[in-house]
VEXTIMI-637933 format. One record per residue (C-alpha): x, y, z. Coordinates in steps of 0.25 Angstrom, whole numbers, padded with zeros to 4 digits, always signed. Layout:
<atoms>
XYZ;...
</atoms>
This chain:
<atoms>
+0000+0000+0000;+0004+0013-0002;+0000+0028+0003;-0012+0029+0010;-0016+0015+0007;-0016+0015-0006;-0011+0002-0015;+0001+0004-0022;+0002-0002-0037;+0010-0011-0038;+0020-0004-0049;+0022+0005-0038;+0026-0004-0029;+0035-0009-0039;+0040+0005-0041;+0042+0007-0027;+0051-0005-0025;+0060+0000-0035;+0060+0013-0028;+0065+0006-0015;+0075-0001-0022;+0081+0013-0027;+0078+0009-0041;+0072+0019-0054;+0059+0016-0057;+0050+0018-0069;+0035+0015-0068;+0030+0011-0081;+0016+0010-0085;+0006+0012-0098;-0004+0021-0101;-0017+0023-0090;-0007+0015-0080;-0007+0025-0069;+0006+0029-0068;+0005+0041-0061;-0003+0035-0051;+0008+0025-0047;+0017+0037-0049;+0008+0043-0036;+0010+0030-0028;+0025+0030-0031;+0026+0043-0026;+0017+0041-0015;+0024+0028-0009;+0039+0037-0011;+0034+0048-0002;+0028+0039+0008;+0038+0029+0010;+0050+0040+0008;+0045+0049+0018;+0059+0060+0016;+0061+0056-0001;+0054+0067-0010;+0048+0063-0025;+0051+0071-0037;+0042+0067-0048;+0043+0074-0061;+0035+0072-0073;+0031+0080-0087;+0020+0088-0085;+0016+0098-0075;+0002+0091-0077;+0009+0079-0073;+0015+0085-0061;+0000+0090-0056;-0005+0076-0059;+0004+0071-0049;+0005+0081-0039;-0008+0077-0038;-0007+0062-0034;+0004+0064-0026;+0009+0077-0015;+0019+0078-0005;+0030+0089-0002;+0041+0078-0006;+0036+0076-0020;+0040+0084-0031;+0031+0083-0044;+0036+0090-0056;+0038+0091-0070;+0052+0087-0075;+0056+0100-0078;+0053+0105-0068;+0060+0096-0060;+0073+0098-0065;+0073+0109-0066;+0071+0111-0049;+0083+0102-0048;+0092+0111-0056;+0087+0127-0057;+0093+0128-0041;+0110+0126-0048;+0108+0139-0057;+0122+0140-0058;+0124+0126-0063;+0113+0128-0072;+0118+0141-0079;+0131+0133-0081;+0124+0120-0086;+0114+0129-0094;+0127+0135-0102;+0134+0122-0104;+0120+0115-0110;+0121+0126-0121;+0134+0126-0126;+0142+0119-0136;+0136+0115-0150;+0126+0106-0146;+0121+0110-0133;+0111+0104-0124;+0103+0117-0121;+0103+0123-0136;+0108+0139-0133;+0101+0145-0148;+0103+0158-0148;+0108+0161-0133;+0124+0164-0131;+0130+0154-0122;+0141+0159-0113;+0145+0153-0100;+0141+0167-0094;+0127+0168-0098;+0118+0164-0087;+0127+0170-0077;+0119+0174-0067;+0106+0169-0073;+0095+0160-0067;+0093+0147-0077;+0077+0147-0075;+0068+0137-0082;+0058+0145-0090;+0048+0140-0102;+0056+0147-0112;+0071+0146-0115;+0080+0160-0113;+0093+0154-0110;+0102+0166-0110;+0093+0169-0097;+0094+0157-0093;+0080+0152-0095;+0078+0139-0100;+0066+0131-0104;+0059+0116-0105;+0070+0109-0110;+0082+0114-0104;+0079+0110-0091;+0081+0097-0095;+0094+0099-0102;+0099+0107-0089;+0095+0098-0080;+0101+0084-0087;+0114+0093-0088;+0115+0095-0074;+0111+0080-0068;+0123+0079-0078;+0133+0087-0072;+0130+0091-0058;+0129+0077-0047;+0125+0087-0034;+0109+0087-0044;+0107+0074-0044;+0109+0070-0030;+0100+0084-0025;+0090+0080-0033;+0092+0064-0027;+0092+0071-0015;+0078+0078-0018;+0071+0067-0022;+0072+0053-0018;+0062+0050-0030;+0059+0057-0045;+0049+0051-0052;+0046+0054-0066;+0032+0053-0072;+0029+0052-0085;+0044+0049-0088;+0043+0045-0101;+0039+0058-0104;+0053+0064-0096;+0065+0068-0105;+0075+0059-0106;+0084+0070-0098;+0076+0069-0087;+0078+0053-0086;+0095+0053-0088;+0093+0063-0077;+0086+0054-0066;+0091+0041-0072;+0105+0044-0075;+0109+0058-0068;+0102+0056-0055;+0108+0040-0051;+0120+0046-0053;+0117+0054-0040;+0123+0046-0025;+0108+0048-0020;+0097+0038-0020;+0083+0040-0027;+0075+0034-0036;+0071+0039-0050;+0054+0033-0056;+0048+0035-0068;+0032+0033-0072;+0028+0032-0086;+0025+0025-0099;+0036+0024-0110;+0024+0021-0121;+0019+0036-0117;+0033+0045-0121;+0025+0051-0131;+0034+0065-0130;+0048+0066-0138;+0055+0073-0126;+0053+0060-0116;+0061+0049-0113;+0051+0039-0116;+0057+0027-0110;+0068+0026-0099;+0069+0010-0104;+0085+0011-0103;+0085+0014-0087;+0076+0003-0087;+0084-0005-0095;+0097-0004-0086;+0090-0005-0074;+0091+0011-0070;+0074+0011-0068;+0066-0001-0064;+0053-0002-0072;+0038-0004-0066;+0029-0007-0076;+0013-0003-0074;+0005-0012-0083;-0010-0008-0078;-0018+0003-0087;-0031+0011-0078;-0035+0019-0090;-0037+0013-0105;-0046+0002-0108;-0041-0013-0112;-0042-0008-0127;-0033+0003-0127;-0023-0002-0117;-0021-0013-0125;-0017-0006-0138;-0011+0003-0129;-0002-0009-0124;+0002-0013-0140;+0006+0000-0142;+0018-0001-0132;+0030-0005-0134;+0037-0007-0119;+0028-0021-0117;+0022-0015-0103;+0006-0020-0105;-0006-0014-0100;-0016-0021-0094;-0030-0016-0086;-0028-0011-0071;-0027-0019-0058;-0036-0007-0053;-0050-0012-0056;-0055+0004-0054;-0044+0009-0064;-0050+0017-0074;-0051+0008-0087;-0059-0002-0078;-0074-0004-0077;-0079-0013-0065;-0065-0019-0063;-0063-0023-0078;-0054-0015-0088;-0062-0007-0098;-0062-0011-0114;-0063+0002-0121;-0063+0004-0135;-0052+0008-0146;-0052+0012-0161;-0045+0015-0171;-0051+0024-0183;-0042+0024-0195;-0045+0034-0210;-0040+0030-0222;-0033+0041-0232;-0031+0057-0228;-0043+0060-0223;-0043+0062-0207;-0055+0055-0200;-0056+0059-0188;-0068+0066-0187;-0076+0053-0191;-0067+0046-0180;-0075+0054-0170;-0087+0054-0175;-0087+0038-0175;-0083+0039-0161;-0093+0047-0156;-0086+0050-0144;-0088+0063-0136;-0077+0073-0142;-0081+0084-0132;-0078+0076-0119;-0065+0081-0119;-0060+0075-0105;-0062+0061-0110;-0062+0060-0127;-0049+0065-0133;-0044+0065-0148;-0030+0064-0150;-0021+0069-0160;-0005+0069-0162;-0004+0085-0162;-0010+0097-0159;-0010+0102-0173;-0020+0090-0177;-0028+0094-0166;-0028+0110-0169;-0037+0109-0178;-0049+0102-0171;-0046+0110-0160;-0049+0121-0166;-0034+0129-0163;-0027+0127-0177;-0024+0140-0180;-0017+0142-0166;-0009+0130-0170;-0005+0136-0184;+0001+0147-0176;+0010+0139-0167;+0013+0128-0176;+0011+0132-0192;+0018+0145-0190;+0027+0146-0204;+0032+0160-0201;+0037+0154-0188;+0043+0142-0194;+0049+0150-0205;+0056+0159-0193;+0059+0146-0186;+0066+0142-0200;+0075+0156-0201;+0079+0152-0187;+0083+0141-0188;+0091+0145-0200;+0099+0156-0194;+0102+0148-0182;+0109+0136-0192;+0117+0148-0202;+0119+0159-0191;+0117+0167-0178;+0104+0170-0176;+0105+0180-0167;+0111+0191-0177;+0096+0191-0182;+0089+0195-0168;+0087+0210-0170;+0080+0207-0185;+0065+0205-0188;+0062+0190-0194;+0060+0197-0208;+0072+0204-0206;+0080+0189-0204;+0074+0182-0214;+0077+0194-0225;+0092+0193-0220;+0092+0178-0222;+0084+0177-0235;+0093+0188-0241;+0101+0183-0254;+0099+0169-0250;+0093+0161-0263;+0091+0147-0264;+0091+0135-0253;+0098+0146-0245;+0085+0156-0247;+0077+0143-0244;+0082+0141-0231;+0079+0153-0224;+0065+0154-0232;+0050+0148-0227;+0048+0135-0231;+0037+0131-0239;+0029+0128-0229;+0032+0140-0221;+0030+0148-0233;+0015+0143-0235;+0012+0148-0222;+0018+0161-0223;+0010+0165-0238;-0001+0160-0228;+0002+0170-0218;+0010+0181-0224;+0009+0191-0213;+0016+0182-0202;+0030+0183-0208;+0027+0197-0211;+0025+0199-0195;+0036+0189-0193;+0045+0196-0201;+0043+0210-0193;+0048+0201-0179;+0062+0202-0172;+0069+0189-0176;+0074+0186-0163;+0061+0188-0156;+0053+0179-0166;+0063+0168-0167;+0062+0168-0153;+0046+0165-0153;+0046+0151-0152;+0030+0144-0158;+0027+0130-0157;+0014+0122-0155;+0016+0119-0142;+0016+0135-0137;+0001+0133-0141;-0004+0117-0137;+0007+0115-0126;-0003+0107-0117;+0003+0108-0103;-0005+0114-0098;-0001+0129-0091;-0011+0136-0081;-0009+0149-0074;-0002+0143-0063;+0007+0136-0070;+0012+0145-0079;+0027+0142-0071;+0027+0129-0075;+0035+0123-0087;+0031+0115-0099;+0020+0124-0106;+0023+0130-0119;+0011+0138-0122;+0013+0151-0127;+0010+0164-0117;-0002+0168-0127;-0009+0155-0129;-0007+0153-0114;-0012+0169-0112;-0026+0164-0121;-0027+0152-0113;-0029+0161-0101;-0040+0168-0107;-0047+0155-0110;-0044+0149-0098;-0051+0161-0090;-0063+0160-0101;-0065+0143-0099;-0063+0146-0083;-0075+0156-0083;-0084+0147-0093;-0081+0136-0082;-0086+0146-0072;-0073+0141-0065;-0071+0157-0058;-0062+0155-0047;-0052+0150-0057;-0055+0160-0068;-0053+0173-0057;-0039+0166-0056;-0037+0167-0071;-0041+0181-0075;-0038+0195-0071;-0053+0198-0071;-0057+0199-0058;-0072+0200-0053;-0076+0211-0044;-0091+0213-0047;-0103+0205-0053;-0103+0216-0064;-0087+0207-0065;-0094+0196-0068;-0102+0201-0079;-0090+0207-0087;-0082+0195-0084;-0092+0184-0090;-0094+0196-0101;-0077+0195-0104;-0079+0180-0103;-0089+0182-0114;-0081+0191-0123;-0071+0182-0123;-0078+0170-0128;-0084+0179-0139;-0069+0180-0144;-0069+0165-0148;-0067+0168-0162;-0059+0182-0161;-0045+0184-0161;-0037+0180-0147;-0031+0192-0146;-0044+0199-0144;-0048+0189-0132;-0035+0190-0126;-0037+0206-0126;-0051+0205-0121;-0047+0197-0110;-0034+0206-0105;-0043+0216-0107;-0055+0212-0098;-0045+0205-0088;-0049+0189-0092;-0033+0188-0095;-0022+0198-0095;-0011+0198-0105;+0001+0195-0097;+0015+0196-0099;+0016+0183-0106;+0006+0186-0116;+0013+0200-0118;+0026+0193-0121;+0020+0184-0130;+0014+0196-0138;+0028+0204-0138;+0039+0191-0141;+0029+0182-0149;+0022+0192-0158;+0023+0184-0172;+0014+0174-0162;+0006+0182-0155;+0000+0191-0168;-0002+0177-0173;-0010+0172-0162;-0018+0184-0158;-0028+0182-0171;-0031+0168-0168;-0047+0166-0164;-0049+0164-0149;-0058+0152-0151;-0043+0144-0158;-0037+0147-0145;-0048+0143-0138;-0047+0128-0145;-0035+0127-0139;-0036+0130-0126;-0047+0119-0126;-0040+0109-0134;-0026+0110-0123;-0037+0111-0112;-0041+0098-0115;-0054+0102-0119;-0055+0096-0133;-0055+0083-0138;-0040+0084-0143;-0029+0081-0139;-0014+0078-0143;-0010+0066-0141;+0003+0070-0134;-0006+0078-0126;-0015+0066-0117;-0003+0058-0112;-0009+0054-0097;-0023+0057-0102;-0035+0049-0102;-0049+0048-0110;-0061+0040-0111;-0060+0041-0126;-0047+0046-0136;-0046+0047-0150;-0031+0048-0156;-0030+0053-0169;-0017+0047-0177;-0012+0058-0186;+0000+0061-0187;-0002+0074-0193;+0013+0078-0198;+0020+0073-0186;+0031+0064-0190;+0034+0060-0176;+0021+0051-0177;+0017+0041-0186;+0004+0034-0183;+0005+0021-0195;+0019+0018-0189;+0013+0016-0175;+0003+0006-0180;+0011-0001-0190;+0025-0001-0182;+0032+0004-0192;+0041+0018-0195;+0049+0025-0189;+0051+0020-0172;+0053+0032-0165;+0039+0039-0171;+0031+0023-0171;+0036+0023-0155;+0032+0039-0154;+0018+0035-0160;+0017+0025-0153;+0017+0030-0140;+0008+0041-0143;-0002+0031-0147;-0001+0025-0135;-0005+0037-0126;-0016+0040-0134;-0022+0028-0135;-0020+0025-0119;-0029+0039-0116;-0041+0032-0119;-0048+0027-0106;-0061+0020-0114;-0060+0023-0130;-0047+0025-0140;-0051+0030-0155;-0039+0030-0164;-0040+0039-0178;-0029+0034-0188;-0030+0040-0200;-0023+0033-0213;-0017+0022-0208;-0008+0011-0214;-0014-0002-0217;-0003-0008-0206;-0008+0002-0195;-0023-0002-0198;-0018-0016-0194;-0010-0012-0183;-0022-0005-0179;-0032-0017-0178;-0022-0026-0172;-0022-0014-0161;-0036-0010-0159;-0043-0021-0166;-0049-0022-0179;-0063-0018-0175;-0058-0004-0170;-0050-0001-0181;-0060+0007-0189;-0061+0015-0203;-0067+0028-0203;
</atoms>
């Protein structure tokens, strides 16, 4: 028995032997297996029988870390992301860190790549290194992924780290691990051992679930050599028979699910697992069928918290969402990707900061000049670019007119615009978010709106500068309220004055810089209709039907349709998954995302292939069965 009475699993006892024995540990289990529940017990069982250790357990998300704070809370534990808790472990050695920090940036392949910055020994004397969500390095701010690279180089060269941070935690445990760079594991696995004090280093995850490029997926060779000792958990509390048993001829490590011990798991009715039901829908030729999928499942498309239709990308999903044209503006932009090609020319043939005081017009002018040819061709729009600026003549025209060094500096990528972690008003200091400070700025507009439609008020006064003295307040609030939801289909611009203007939400200094040091952008943005805006606020919300499918990793839903279309994305090839053939790294790649999808679904999995090989239509009924395969 366990805390409070509570029955252990027997994975965690296993676990826990290990632990005693002072061996690594890594808990392996598959989809809807409840890993984060044995996570809690582990934890649980450490600070109760190691009444003076204290835990660190670091994970991916700040999502994750709320998720366990939750289960689990006690002054010796110490839940994190993984940046974050590095970075705790080395900000304190600033001197060490400027000097570490130099070192990563020089020679001719550095580990931190300098661009533009001048590196001297001298440069960050007297500078604090500060981890910031943007990169300045001469000021000694750095970003995301240098932590990372800081914090391996010192587990590297500085003994004295790894016995403080033995010396602060007994135990680290990493969730999700797969998900973990594989920085991270050399440091734990391979720095930390290396350290005269005793601790003991666990991981939880699912190697078949390593569906982002940046993880480690595996950690097989520590395994392999005897380093960590695995516990593998075999049960699944979520899916139903059907799609665990695809789910378990999709993987390739030989751990088998099978139903629950725990007759009131989820997936169980009266004690006995539950069937379910799967399907694959397939198309023959171009045409994309989709629609006709849905109709023929007749399922509930507007019961968003339990149906979910999955695609690759979010630029297949813009346009049934409804926010295509703000997708266009982050990631079709060819005047940007014409400013991105002049960039990186310069940066290959000479130094790119002799052009910093010119406008863009100005450097392309110098570069173009008695150039003819190939040479001429190089430092010109490709065709594609060049069809999307006689599309849209007037943005060069604007672009041209901009300081170079101040628009080559105004980085755009999808992510500013569909990052999904999630970044409310109180937690604006955390890391990870890349949404840009105006679409974050219109979100706080219609987060106040959706607040007051909720009749959620206690929250809204926290959200808005309008404040409520009188019932006539009251009145010109809810009239405000109005005004703004009349604006569906004006320009945004025009909401985000009115709602400055009537204090809903005041233009900050984040929004300000934004409309100073991203201007190109921001003209660019301000015409957009409020209602596109308003789509995607719904659609990262969760309050759609869509969804990526890199997006639901740990969710669940009664029923899930995933949509296999690669769109242009070479990383992905649907026919080699069925028909085990091309190209290993993106088959296994394809594999694995197929796998999460497919083990979402708690009752019903819909699968929507459109022109597939004649092998994949076979591999197909010999996984879903030949009455589920289905022509639409």
């Amino acid at each position: 028995m366990g805390q409070d009475g509570v029955k252990l699993e027997p994975e965690v006892v296993e676990v826990l032997r290990h632990v005693r024995d002072g061996r690594n540990f890594l808990l392996s289990g598959g989809a809807g297996s409840g890993k984060t529940y044995s996570l809690a017990q582990v934890i649980g069982e450490l600070l109760r029988t190691d009444p003076v250790a204290a835990i660190a357990c670091i994970t991916y998300t700040n999502a994750a870390v709320r998720e366990i704070e939750s289960r689990v809370s006690d002054k010796r534990l110490f839940v994190s992301t993984i940046h974050d808790f590095l970075w705790a472990a080395i900000s304190p050695y600033q001197a060490e860190l400027r000097n570490v920090l130099i070192e990563l940036m020089k020679g001719e392949a550095p580990k931190i790549n300098p661009g533009s910055t001048a590196v001297s020994n001298g440069m960050l004397e007297g500078k604090a290194i500060q981890y910031k969500e943007y990169r300045i390095l001469d000021k000694g701010f750095i970003s995301h992924d240098e932590v990372l690279v800081l914090a391996f180089a010192f587990f590297e060269q500085f003994p004295k780290i790894r016995n403080i941070l033995r010396d602060k935690y007994r135990y680290i445990l990493v969730d999700e691990y797969q998900d973990t760079d594989p920085a991270v594991i050399k440091i734990l696995l391979d720095a930390l051992p290396q350290s005269r004090r005793k601790g003991v280093c666990g991981f939880f995850g699912d190697a078949m679930q390593s569906i982002y490029d940046e993880g480690v997926g595996n950690i097989k060779s520590y395994i392999d050599c005897g380093v960590v000792s695995e516990v593998r958990k075999e049960q699944n509390r979520r899916n139903p028979r059907l799609v665990y048993e695809l789910a378990n001829q999709l993987r390739v490590d030989g751990l088998e699910q099978r139903a629950s011990d725990d007759i009131t798991a989820p997936n169980m009715n009266n004690g006995v697992v539950k069937q379910g039901t799967i399907r694959l829908y397939y198309s023959m030729g171009e045409d994309d069928k989709v629609s006709a999928v849905r109709n023929d499942l007749n399922w509930d498309f507007s019961d968003i918290l339990e149906t979910k239709e999955l695609n690759l990308t979010h630029n297949l999903i813009a346009p049934q969402a409804g926010f295509e044209a703000l997708m266009d503006i982050y990631n079709g932009d060819g005047v940007l990707a014409f400013r991105d090609r002049i960039v990186k020319y310069i940066k290959e043939s000479g130094d790119i900061g002799s052009y910093d005081e010119q406008t863009f017009g100005e450097v392309i002018a110098a570069l173009q000049k008695d150039k003819t040819g190939k040479a001429l061709k190089s430092v010109s729009p490709t065709p594609l670019m060049d069809t999307f600026i006689a599309a849209h003549p007037q943005l060069l025209a604007e672009a041209s007119n901009i300081n170079f060094l101040e628009f080559r500096r105004m980085f755009v990528n999808k992510d500013q615009l569909v990052d999904d972690k999630k970044q409310s008003e109180d937690e604006v200091a955390r890391k990870g978010s890349q949404r840009c400070n105006f679409i974050n700025h219109v979100f706080k507009i219609m987060t106040v709106v959706h607040l007051y439609k909720q009749r959620q008020f206690n929250e809204f006064l926290k959200r808005t500068e309008f404040r409520l003295k009188s019932a006539s307040d009251k009145a010109l609030l809810k009239k405000n309220i109005d005004a703004v939801i009349a604006m569906s289909e004006r320009p945004i611009i025009e909401t985000i004055d009115f709602a400055h203007e009537n204090g809903l939400c005041i233009k900050d200094d984040r929004f300000e810089e934004f409309r100073i040091r991203r201007s190109y952008l921001f003209n660019r943005l301000i015409k957009v209709p409020c209602s596109v805006f308003q789509k995607l606020f719904e659609y990262l919300e969760g309050r759609t039907a869509y969804s990526t499918q890199h997006k639901i990793k740990g969710s669940e839903f009664e029923r899930v349709l995933v949509v296999l279309d690669a769109g242009d994305w070479s990383k992905y090839n649907f026919n080699y998954l069925f028909e085990g053939s091309g190209k290993d790294s993106v088959r296994e790649r394809t594999q694995k995302l197929f796998y999460v999808c497919c083990t979402r679904a708690k009752d019903y999995l819909a699968v929507y292939f459109r022109d597939p090989s004649e092998a994949s239509l076979t591999q197909a009924k010999a996984w879903f069965g030949d009455d589920n395969v289905i022509k639409i």
